[in-house]
Structures are given as C-alpha cells and as structure tokens.
N, C-alpha and C positions, 0 to 999 in steps of 0.2 A: 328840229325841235322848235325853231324861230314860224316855222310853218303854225304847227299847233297854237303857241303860246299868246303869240300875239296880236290875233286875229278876239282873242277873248281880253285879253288886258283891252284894248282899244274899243270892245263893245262897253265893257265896265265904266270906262272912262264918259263915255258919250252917249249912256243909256237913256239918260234924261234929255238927250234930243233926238231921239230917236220917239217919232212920234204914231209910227205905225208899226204892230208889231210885225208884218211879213215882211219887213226890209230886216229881220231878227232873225226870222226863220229861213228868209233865204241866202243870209251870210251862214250859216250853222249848216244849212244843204250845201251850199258850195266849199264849205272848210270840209265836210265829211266827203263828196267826192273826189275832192283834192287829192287825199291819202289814199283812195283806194287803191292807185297804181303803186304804192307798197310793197300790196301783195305780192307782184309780180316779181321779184328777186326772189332769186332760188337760195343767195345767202345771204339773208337782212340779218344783222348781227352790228349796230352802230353802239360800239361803246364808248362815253367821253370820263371826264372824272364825276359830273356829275349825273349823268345821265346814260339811259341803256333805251335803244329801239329795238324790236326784235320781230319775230310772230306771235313772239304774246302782246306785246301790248300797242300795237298798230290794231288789232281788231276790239280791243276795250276802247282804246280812245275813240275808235270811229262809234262803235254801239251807245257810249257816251254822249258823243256828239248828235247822233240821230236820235238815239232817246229826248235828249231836251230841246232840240225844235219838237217834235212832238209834244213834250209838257206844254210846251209855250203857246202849242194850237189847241188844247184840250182845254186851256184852262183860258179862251179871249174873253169868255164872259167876266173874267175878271177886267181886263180892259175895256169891256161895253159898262161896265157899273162904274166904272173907276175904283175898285176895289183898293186901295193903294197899288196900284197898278207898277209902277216905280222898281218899289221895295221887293215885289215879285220878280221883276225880269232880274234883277241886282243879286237876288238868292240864286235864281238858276245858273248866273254866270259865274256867281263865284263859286258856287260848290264846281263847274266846268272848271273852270280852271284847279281848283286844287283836285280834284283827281284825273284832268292829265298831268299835273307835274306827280301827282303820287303813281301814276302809271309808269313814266319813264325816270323815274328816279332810281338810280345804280345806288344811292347812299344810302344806307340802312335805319339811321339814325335819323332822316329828312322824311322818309319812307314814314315812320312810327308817327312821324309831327304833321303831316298832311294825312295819316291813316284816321286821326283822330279829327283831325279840323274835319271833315266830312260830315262830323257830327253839328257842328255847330248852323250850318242852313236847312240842314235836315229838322232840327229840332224847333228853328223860325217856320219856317213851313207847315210843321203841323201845328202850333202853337195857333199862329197866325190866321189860317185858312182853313182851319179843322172843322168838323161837323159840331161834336157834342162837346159839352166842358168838361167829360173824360178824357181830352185830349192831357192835358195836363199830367195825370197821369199816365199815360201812353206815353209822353217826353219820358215823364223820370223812368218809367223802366226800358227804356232804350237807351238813355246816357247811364243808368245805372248799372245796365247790364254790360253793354259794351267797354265803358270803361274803366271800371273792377276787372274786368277778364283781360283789358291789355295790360293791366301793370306787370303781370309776369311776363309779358312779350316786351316789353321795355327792360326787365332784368336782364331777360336773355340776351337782348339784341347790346345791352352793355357788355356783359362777357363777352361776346363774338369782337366788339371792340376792343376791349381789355388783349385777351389773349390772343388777338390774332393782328399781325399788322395790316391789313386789308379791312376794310369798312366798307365792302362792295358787296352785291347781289351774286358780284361772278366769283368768289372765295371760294374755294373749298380744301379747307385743309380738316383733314382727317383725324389729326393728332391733338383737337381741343379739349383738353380734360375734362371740363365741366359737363360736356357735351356728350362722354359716355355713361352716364343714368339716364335710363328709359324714364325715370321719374323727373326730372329736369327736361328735357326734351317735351312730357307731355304738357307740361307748364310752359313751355314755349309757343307750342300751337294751339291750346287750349283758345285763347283769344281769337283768334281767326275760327277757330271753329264757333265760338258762340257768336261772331260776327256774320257769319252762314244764314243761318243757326243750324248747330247740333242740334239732334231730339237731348231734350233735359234742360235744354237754356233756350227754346225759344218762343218760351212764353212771352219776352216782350212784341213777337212780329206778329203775331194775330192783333194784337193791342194796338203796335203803329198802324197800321192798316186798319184797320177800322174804322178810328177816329181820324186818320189823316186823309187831306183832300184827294182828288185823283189824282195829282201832283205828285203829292207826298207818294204815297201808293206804288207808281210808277216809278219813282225814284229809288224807293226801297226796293221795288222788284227787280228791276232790270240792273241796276247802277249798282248799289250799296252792298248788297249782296252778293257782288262778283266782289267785291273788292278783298274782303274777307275770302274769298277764294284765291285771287291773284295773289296776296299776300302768303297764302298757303304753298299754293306754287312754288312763288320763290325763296321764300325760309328753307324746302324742303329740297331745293336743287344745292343749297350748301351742302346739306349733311343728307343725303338721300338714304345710306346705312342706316341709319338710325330710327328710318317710319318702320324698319323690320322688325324693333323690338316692342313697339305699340300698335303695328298695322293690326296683330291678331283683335285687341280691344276695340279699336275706333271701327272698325269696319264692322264688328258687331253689334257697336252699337249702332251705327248707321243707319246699318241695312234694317234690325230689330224696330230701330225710331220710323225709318218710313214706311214700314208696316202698320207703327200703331194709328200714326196721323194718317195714313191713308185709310183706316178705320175710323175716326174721328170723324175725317170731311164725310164720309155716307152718314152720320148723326147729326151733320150740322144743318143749321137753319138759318143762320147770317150768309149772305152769298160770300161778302167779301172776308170775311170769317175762313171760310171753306177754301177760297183762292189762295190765302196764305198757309192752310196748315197744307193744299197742296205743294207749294212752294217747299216747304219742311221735307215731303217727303222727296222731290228731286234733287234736296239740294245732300240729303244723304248720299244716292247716288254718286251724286261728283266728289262729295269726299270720300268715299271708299276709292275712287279711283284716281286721285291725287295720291291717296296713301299708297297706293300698291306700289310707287314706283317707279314704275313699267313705261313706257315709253305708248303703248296702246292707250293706256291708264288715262297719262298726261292729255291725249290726243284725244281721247274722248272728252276730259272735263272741259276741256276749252269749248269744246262743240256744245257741249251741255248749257256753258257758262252761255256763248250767244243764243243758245235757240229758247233757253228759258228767257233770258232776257227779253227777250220778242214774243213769246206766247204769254207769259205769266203779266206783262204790261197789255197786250190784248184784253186779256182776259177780265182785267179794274176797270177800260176800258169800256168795254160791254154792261161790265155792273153799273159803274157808272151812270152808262145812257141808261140802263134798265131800271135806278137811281131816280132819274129826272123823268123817270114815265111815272110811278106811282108811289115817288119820294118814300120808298121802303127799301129798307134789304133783307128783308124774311124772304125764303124761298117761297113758302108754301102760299104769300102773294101774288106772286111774279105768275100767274098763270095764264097761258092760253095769249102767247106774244106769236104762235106763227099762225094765228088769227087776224091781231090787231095790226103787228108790226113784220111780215112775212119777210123782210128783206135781212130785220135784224137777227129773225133764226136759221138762215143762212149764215151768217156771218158766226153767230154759235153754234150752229153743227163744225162749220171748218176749223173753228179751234176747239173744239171738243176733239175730234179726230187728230188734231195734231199734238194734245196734249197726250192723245193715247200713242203716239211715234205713227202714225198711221204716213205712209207716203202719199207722194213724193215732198214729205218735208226733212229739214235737216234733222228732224228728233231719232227716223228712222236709222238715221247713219249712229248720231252718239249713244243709242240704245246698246245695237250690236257690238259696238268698240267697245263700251263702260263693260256689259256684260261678259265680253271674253275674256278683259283682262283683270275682273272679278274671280273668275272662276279658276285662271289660271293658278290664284294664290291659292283658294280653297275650293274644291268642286262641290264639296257640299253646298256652299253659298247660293249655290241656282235654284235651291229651293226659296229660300227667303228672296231672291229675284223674282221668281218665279208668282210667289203671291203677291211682291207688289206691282209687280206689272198686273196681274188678274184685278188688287184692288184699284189699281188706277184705272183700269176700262171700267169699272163700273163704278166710282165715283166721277169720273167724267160724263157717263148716259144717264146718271141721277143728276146733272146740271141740265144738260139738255133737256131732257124730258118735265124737269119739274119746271125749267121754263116758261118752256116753248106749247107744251100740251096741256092736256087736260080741260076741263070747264073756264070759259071766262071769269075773272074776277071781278068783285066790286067797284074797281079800278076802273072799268073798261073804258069810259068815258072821259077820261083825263089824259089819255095817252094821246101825246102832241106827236107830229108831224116832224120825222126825222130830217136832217140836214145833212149839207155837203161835206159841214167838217167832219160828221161822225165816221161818214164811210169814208175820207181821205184818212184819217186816225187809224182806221183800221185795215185800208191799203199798203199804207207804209209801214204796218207790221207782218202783212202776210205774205207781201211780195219778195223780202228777204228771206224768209222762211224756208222759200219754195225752189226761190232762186239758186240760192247757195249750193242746194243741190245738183244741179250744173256742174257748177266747178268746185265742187267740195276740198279740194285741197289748195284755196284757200285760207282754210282757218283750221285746215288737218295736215 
C-alpha cells in the first residue's frame, strides 16, 4: 500500500518544485508499471484492518494512475500559458490520491468519506478550467445529484455498522435484519447507481461533460464513473442474496435506459454531448451484470469498467483536438477531416470500431461475458441486448461518418497542423485496449 500511497503524498508535497511537467508524468508512468507485476499472483487477496488489495482494485488504481499522466499531457497548454498551472497539477494529485485510498480501503465508513471527497477536485476542475459559464451549473447538478443519492448509502452503510460487528468490505453475514426489504437494499445502491449514472439520474453527465475541460471530461469518463461501479461491486459481495429481489427491476431499467440514450446519441449534435449519453448506454451494461451475481457477471463488469475507461477517455480526446480545429462541437461542422486531417480519421475509425466490441480489443471479450451472463438470468433480455448492440453500431458510423466525410466546411482553412502529443494521447489509450487482449486474464 506504502507503494501506491506515497509516491503521490511526496508529489503533493513538492509540486511546486517541480518545474517541468514530464518529470510528473514520468513518476505516474513508473508508479503504474510498478504494480503491474500484481497481476501476476494467482492469489492476490492482501487484507489488513484498514485496507484490501485484490483483482479488483490493483487494475483501478493502475487505470487511475495512467489516466492522470495522460490528463497531465492533454492539458500542458495549461503549463505553456501558465494557466495557474500549480493549482492544476495539486487537483490531479489529490483527487489520485483519494481514490487510491478509496480503492483499497477494507473500511466502510472511510470508503463513503473518500467516495465523496472525489467530488470536491472534480468540481475545482470544472469550475476552474471549464469552457462556458454554464459550467456552474454543471457543478451543482453533479454535487447535487451525487450527493442527495448517497445519503441513503451513508444510512445503510450505518446499519451494516450498527448491526453487525465487522465494519469491513469482507463481512457477510446473512442474518442482518434491516437488510431483508428489497426496499431498503434499493436505497442502499441507489447511490452508486446514480454515481454510474443510471438512465433516470443521468442528466447531470451530459452537463459535466460539456462544460468541463478535457480534464474534467476524462476524469469523469474514465476514473469517477468506475467508482460508482467499484463501490457497487463491493456493497454487493456483502449481501449478494439480496440483488435477487431487485435484479428483476435494475436490470430492466438498465438495459430499457441504454436503449433510449443509445437513440438519443443518433439525434444529437453536440459531439461531446453524444460521447457521454454513449457513456449512459455502457455503463447500463455493467450494471445489469454487477446485479446478476454471477461470477461471469462480476467478470465482465470489470473488463467493461477498463476498456470503457480507455475508449470513452479516447473518445473527449479526439473531440477535443477536433475542438481546437474549428473551436465548435456541432457535428454537422466537423466535416470532411479525412481530407484536411487524414491521420486523425484513422485514429476515429479505430475507436469507432472499438466502441462497436469490434476485435482484437478487450470490448470483444466483455461484450460476450456481460451478454451470457445477462441472459442467463432472463433469455428474453437478448432482445433488448440485441437492439443496443444494433443501436451502438450505428450511432458509432454516425460519429465517424459525420466527421470524417462529406463536403468540406467553412472551417477548412483554420485547421492547424496536428502534433506529437495528440497521437502519444491517443497511443496510450489504444495500445492497452488491444494488448490486454493478450493476456486477458489479467483483469478476468
């Protein structure tokens, strides 16, 4: 834990002499290679009083860790402006540090206090670095949303205290009163689910995304939105009985929600709009197979949990540079880039095809996993899989195509001359993608 922990306390401390940011990014590359020999135990299972290592959260903290050298290189035109430059690196380390202590925290009650502070650099970030003076409200309905919906997960996780003498992630006792109403249990994960987001509560993520920087964006896709999933995880490895009386609901709304946003993004016109209600519709997905259970279930959402991380931060990525070509995010802008900029619609075809599961990337493996052990609980449900997979290939060839084709735009003439860091940005998100596949077990 002395590995992770304090490699980022000692950046925090000395941020401010630290005067180039690649001596940032490449302690953050060397702390994530560190841990990858992890993987390699066939039984990682480190429990202390206050802390738990495992297979789950050795692959969050490293996607953590590589996520934010990447922010760090996305965003140096902050450091060529002096942007408060400072105050930037300070945000990224500290939100790093409080979610790997919220990743390996065994305590339940430490769990909810760091589940929450996550919110507090997230909301600097966009406040700070955001586009439009909509961001403002962007903040309040992501603190208003998110923390309204944990107050019931703070009840809960006091009863699980109250009645049971273990205060751990590894508890499971059976016989906790409170804990058999299906209506108390949904009040329990309800939070994590709108921290996802569920379809129904996640009208504040097309909002932070938006308005927030590429930063922000990133941090939301990749990082913030697992958490809310790993959170899910482990609430539901206590009482695992109990997703059986609410699986039939959650999983219908789910799969129902990523149907209708996966209708939504073929109507949209904001790119980064579209990116996130795709977001909505995978992150259904992974909670229907958190609920099921199933040991497939679990073993899919994790794969899910990395490879969205990696393609859905791609993805802002791209908007982004396609951002600084014609400072728009209307699509029906953006046209005729595999004219101007032929190298960048490469780069959007392969994650267009990966957001479709297309091989050899990891999304092919958690497609099939999420899928079987979907259907195992209901076989009708491969229908509603069935159309959201159909509407995700074709809301991914409507990115592509309204791109990269068609007539030049008015624009044509403004589109600068791409750079080293955009295609490293985009290296170090497609080479995990592809790789993993390899040795998928892994992170399975």
């Amino acid at each position: 834990m002395l590995i992770i922990i304090l490699p980022l306390i000692i950046i925090s401390v000395i941020y401010k002499k630290i005067n180039f940011w690649s001596n940032i990014i490449f302690i953050l590359l060397f702390l994530s290679f560190i841990l990858i020999p992890y993987f390699y135990y066939d039984n990682l299972y480190i429990i202390r009083k206050w802390s738990i290592i495992d297979k789950l959260s050795i692959p969050l903290i490293i996607l953590t860790i590589w996520i934010s050298r990447i922010i760090i290189l996305a965003r140096y035109k902050i450091n060529v402006i002096k942007n408060n430059s400072n105050i930037f690196i300070l945000c990224i380390i500290a939100l790093n540090l409080i979610l790997c202590l919220c990743f390996i925290s065994s305590n339940i009650i430490l769990f909810y206090i760091l589940f929450e502070a996550s919110l507090i650099p997230t909301a600097i970030l966009i406040i700070k670095w955001g586009y439009q003076p909509e961001r403002l409200q962007a903040r309040l309905y992501l603190i208003i949303y998110t923390v309204l919906a944990s107050l019931p997960i703070l009840i809960c996780l006091v009863l699980i205290t109250v009645y049971s003498d273990n205060i751990n992630f590894t508890v499971r006792d059976k016989f906790i009163y409170p804990f058999n109403n299906k209506y108390i249990w949904l009040l329990c994960v309800i939070g994590f689910l709108v921290k996802l987001p569920i379809y129904t509560t996640h009208l504040w993520l097309p909002k932070a995304h938006v308005e927030a920087p590429v930063a922000g964006s990133i941090i939301l896709a990749a990082i913030l939105l697992k958490l809310g999933g790993y959170g899910l995880y482990r609430i539901t490895y206590i009482f695992p009985w109990l997703n059986k009386s609410v699986s039939s609901f959650i999983i219908s709304l789910s799969l129902i929600g990523g149907i209708i946003t996966s209708i939504i993004c073929l109507r949209q016109s904001d790119l980064k709009s579209l990116i996130a209600y795709s977001s909505v519709s995978h992150i259904g997905l992974l909670i229907a197979g958190i609920i099921t259970s199933t040991k497939w279930g679990l073993i899919g959402s994790l794969a899910i949990i990395i490879a969205h991380g990696l393609r859905s931060s791609a993805l802002f990525i791209l908007a982004n540079i396609n951002y600084d070509f014609i400072i728009r995010r209307r699509i029906y802008l953006s046209k005729g880039t595999i004219i101007f900029a032929p190298v960048i619609s490469i780069w959007w075809f392969l994650f267009a095809i990966t957001n479709i599961a297309a091989p050899p990337s990891i999304n092919l493996i958690r497609e099939i996993i999420l899928i079987t052990s979907i259907t195992s609980i209901s076989f009708l449900s491969i229908i509603l899989l069935g159309i959201i997979r159909f509407l995700t290939a074709g809301y991914s060839i409507y990115i592509y195509t309204s791109i990269n084709h068609a007539n030049s735009n008015n624009y044509v003439f403004v589109y600068p001359r791409t750079i080293n860091k955009d295609f490293t940005l985009l290296l170090l998100h497609i080479l995990p993608i592809i790789l993993i596949i390899i040795k998928p077990e892994l992170i399975i």
